[in-house]
C-alpha positions as CSV (number, residue, x, y, z in Angstrom):
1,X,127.3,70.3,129.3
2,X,128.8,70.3,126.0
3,X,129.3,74.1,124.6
4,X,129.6,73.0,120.9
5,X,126.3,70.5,121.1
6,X,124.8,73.2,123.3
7,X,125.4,76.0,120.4
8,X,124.5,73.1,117.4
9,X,121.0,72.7,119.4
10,X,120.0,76.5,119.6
11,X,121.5,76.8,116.0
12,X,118.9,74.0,115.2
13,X,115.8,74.7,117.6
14,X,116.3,78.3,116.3
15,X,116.2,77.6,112.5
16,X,113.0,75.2,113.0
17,X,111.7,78.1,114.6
18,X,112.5,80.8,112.0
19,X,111.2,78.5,109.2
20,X,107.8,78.7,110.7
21,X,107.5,81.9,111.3
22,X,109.3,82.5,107.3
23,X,105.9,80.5,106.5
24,X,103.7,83.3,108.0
25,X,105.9,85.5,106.7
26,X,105.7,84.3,103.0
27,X,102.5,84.1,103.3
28,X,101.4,87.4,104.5
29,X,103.0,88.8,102.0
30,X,101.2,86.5,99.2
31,X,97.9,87.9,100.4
32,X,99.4,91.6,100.3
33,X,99.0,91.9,104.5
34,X,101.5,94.1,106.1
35,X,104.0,92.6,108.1
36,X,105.0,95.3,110.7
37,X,108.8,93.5,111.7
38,X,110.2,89.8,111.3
39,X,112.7,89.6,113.9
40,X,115.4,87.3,114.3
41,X,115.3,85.7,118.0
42,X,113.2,87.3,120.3
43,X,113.1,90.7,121.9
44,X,114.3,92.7,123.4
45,X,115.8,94.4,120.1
46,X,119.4,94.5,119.8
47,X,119.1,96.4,116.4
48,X,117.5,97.2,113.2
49,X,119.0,95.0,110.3
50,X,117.5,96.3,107.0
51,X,114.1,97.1,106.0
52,X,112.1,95.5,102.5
53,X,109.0,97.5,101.9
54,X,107.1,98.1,105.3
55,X,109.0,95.2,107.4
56,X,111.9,96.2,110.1
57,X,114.1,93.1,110.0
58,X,115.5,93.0,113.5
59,X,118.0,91.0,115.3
60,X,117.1,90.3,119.0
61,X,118.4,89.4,122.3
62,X,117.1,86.3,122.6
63,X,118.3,83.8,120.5
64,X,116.1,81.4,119.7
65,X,113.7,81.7,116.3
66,X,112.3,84.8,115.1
67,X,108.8,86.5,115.0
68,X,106.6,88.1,112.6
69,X,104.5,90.8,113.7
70,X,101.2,91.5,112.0
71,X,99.8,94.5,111.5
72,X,96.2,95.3,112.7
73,X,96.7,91.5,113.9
74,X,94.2,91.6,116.9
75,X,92.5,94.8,115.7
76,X,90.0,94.3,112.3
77,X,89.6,98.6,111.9
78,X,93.4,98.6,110.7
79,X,93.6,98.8,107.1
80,X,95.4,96.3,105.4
81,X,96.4,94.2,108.7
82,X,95.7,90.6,109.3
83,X,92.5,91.2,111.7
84,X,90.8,93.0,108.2
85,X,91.7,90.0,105.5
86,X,89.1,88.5,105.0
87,X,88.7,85.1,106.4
88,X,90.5,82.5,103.8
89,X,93.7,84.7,103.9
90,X,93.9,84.5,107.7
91,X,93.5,81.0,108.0
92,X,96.3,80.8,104.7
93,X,98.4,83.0,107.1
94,X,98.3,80.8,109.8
95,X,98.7,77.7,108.1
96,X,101.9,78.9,106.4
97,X,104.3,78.4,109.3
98,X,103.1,74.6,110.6
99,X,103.3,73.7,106.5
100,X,106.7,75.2,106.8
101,X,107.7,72.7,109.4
102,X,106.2,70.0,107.8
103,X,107.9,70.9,104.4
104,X,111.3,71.2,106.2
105,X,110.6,67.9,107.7
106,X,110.5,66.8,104.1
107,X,113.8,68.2,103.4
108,X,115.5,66.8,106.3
109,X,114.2,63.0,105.6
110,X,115.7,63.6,101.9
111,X,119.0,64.5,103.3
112,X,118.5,61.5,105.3
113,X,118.0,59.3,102.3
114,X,120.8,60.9,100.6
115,X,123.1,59.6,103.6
116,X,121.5,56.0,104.5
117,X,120.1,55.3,100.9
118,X,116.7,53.8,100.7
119,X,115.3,50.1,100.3
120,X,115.1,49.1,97.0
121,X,111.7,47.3,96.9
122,X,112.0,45.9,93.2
123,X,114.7,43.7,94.6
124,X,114.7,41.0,97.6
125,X,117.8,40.2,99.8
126,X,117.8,37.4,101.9
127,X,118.0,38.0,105.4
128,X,118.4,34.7,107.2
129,X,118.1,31.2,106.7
130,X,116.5,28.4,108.8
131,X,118.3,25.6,109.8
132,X,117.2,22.6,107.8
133,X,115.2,24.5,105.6
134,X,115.2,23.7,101.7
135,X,117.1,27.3,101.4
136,X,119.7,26.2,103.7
137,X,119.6,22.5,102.1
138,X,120.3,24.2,98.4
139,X,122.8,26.2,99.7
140,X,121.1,29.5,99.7
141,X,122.8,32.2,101.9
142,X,122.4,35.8,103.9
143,X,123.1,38.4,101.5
144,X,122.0,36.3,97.9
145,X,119.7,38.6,95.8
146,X,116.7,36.1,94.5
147,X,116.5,37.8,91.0
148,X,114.2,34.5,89.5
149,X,112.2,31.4,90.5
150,X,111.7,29.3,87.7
151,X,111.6,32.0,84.9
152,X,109.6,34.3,86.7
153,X,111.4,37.4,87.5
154,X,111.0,38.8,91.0
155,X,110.2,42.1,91.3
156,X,108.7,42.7,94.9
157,X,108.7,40.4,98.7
158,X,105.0,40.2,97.5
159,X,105.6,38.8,93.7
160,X,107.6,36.2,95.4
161,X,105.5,34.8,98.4
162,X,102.8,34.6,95.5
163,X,105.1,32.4,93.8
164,X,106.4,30.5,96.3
165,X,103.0,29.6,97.3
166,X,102.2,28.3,94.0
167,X,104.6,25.8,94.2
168,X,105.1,24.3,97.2
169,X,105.6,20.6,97.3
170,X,107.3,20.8,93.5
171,X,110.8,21.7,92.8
172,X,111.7,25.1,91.6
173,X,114.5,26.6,89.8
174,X,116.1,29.7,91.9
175,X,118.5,31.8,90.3
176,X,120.1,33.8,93.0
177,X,122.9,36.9,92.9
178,X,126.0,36.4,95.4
179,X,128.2,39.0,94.5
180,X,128.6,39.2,90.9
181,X,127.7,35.5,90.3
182,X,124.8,34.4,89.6
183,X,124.3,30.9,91.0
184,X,120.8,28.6,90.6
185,X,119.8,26.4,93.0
186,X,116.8,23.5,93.0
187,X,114.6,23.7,96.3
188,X,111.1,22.1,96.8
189,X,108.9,24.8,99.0
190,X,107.3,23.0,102.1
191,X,103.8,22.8,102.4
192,X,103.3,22.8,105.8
193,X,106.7,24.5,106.8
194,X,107.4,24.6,110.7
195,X,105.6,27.4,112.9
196,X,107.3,30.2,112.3
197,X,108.6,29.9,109.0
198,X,107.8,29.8,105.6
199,X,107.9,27.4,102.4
200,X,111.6,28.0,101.7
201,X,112.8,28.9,105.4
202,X,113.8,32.3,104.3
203,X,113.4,36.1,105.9
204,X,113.7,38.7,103.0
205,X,114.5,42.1,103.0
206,X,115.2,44.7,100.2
207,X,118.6,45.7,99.9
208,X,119.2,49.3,100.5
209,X,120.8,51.5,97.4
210,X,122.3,55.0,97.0
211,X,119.7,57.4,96.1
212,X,119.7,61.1,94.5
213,X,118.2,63.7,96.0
214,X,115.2,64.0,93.4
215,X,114.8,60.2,94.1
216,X,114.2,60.7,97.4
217,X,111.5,63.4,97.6
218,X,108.1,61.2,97.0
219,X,109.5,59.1,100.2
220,X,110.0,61.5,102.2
221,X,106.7,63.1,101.2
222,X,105.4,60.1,102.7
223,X,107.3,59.0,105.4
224,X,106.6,62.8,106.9
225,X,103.0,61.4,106.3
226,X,103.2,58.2,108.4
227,X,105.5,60.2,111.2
228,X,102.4,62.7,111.6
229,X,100.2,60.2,111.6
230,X,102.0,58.2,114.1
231,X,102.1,61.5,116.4
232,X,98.3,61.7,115.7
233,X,98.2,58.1,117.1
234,X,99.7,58.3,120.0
235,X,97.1,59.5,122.5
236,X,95.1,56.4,121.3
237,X,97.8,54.4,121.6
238,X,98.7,55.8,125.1
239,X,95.3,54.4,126.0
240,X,95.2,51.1,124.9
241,X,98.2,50.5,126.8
242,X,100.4,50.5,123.8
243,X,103.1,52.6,124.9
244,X,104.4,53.5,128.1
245,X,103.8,57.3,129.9
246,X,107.8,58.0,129.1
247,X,107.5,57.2,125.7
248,X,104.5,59.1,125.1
249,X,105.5,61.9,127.6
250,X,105.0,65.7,126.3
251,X,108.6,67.6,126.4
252,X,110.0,71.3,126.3
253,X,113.3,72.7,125.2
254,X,114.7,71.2,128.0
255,X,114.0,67.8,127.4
256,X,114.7,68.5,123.9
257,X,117.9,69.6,124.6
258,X,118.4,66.4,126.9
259,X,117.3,63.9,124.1
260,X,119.7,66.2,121.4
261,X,122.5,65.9,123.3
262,X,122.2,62.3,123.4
263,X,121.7,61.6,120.0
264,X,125.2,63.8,119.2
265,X,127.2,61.6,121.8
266,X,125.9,58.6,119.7
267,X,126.1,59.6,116.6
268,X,130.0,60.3,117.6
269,X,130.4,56.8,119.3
270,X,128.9,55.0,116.1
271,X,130.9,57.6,113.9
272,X,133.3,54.8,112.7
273,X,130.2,52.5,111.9
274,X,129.5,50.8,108.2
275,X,125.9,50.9,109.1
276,X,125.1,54.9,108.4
277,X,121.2,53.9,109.9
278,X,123.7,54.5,113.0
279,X,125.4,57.3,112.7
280,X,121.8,59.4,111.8
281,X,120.1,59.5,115.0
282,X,120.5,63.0,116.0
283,X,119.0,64.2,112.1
284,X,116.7,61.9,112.4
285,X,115.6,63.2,116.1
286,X,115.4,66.7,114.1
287,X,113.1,65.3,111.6
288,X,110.6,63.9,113.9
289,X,110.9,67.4,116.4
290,X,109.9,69.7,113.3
291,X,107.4,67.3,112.0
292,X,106.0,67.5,115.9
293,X,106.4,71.3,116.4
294,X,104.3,72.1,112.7
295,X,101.0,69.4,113.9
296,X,101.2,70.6,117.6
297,X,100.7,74.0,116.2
298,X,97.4,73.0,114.1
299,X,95.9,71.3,117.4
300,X,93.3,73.6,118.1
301,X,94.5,75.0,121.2
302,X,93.6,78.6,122.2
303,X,96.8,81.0,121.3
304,X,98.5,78.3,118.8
305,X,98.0,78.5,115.0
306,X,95.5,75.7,115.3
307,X,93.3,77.8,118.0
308,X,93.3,80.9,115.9
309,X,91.8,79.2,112.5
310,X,89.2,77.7,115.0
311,X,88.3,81.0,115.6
312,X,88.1,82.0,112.1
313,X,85.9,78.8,110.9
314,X,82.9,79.8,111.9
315,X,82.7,83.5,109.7
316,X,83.7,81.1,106.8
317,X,80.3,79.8,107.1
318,X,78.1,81.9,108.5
319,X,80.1,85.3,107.2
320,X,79.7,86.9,110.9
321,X,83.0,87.1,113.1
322,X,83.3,86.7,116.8
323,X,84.0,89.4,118.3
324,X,87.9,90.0,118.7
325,X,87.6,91.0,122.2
326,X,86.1,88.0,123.3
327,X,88.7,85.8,121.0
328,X,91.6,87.7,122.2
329,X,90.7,87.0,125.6
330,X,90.5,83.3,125.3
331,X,93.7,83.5,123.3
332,X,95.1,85.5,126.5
333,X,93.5,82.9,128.5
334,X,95.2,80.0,126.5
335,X,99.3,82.3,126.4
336,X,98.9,81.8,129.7
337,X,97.8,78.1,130.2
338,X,100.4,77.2,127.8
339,X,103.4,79.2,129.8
340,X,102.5,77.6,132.8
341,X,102.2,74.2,131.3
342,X,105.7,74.9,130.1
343,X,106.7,75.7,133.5
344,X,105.4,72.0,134.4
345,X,106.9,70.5,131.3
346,X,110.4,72.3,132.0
347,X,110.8,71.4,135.8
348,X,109.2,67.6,135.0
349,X,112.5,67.7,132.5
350,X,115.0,68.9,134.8
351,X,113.9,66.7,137.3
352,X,113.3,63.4,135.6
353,X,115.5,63.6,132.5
354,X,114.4,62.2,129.5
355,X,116.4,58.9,128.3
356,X,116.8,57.9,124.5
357,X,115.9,54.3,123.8
């Protein structure tokens, strides 16, 4: 085991943890609901930090995360505590630390982008080139930028299919970008190219350009989207036969850890690399473990944040609330599924360790 990736991975697991909890935190706080302590790792206390208002700040033993503890959070008679907000403002509390994750997810695929740079889809690249194809006949080659056909600009892969298609069987005009040249070459699209291939015999691909940080934040916005929704589509997936058990396989901090550490030793092995897609996998295995950690949380599973709003839905609508004794059982009940699941998770980790594709 690695002491500096072991340290790196509680350094990380712990800050994806406090930024959740920060989320309750902020929260809390916007709704005026007293938070009692936010502790830094978990207990038992080592000491008292500072205090802001009513909240102990705390540093604790174990170090992994923090915690925000509620007041009144399981008891509705305590003035000014989570159990007496009204309904809205507890399910705003609990949403606060999965959006958290989900935001830093968004950060951490921007500082991605910052490093890899991001496709450029106004312009297309030319990725390979079929033997015996009118590309390869006109001299067209990997790496040319098509910046015209005729004199139609090209602005997209989709622009240009359309305008291949419009032409085939009659010659066209394509000015291409090797370099700093630009070149133009004659080419008659096929039309009825050979399985497989299209009119001019061509892959394309957009070229990938240095972003700024601003640039990057509507992609990442999204690609967060489409990694959620790809968690979300798993199970199905699983199903239909899709994927495999081990790539859909559930995994603690162990396994975590295991799949970490892995990513670090190849990240270093590929540190001399011109490709820096190669030299990202361990941020980008952070990325997809916060995204993962803020929508496992809104599943709605008894004792996660998901579980709780369940709870909470139906006084939303009908303005009566279950009773907490009954909730906090089943959220007792659920603590303790979830430990022992973890239990399974942990030992299934340890004894058939996880392996990166």
């Amino acid at each position: 085991m690695n002491l500096l990736t072991l340290l790196e991975f509680i350094l990380f697991f712990g800050v994806m943890l406090f930024v959740h909890e920060f989320g309750h935190y902020l929260v809390a706080k916007l709704f005026k609901i007293r938070v009692e302590e936010f502790g830094f790792g978990f207990p038992p206390r080592l000491v008292k930090l500072f205090k802001i208002g009513e909240t102990d700040f705390t540093l604790n033993l174990i170090p992994f995360g923090a915690f925000v503890r509620l007041s009144g959070e399981n008891d509705p008679s305590v003035p000014g505590g989570f159990g007496s907000a009204n309904p809205l403002a507890r399910i705003a509390v609990l949403l606060g630390g999965p959006v958290m994750n989900l935001l830093l997810g968004v950060v951490l695929f921007s500082v991605m982008f910052t490093q890899t740079g991001m496709p450029d889809t106004r312009k297309v690249m030319i990725a390979s080139v079929a033997e015996g194809s009118p590309a390869a006949q006109a001299g067209m080659a990997v790496g040319d930028l098509i910046i015209r056909v005729n004199q139609t600009p090209v602005t997209s892969m989709e622009q240009l299919i359309a305008t291949v298609q419009e032409n085939k069987g009659k010659e066209v005009t394509i000015t291409l970008l090797r370099g700093d040249q630009e070149i133009s070459v004659q080419a008659v699209p096929r039309v009825q190219p050979p399985p497989g291939e299209g009119a001019l015999g061509i892959s394309m691909t957009n070229p990938i350009t240095s972003v700024s940080w601003f640039e990057t934040v509507p992609v990442s916005f999204r690609a967060t989207f489409e990694q959620a929704r790809m968690i979300l589509e798993m199970p199905g997936r699983l199903i239909r036969g899709e994927v495999s058990g081990e790539q859909a396989r559930v995994v603690g901090p162990v396994g975590i850890y295991s799949m970490f550490s892995q990513a670090r030793e190849m990240d270093e092995e590929n540190a001399a690399s011109t490709d820096p897609f190669e030299r990202t996998l361990t941020l980008r295995l952070m990325t997809v473990i916060t995204i993962a950690l803020g929508l496992t949380n809104l599943f709605p599973i008894p004792a996660l944040d998901g579980g709780r709003i369940l709870f909470i839905l139906p006084e939303v609508i009908t303005r009566r609330r279950i009773p907490p004794q009954y909730e906090n059982l089943v959220h007792l009940i659920g603590f303790v599924a979830l430990i022992l699941l973890m239990f399974y998770i942990t030992a299934q980790d340890i004894l058939n360790p996880i392996q990166l594709p």
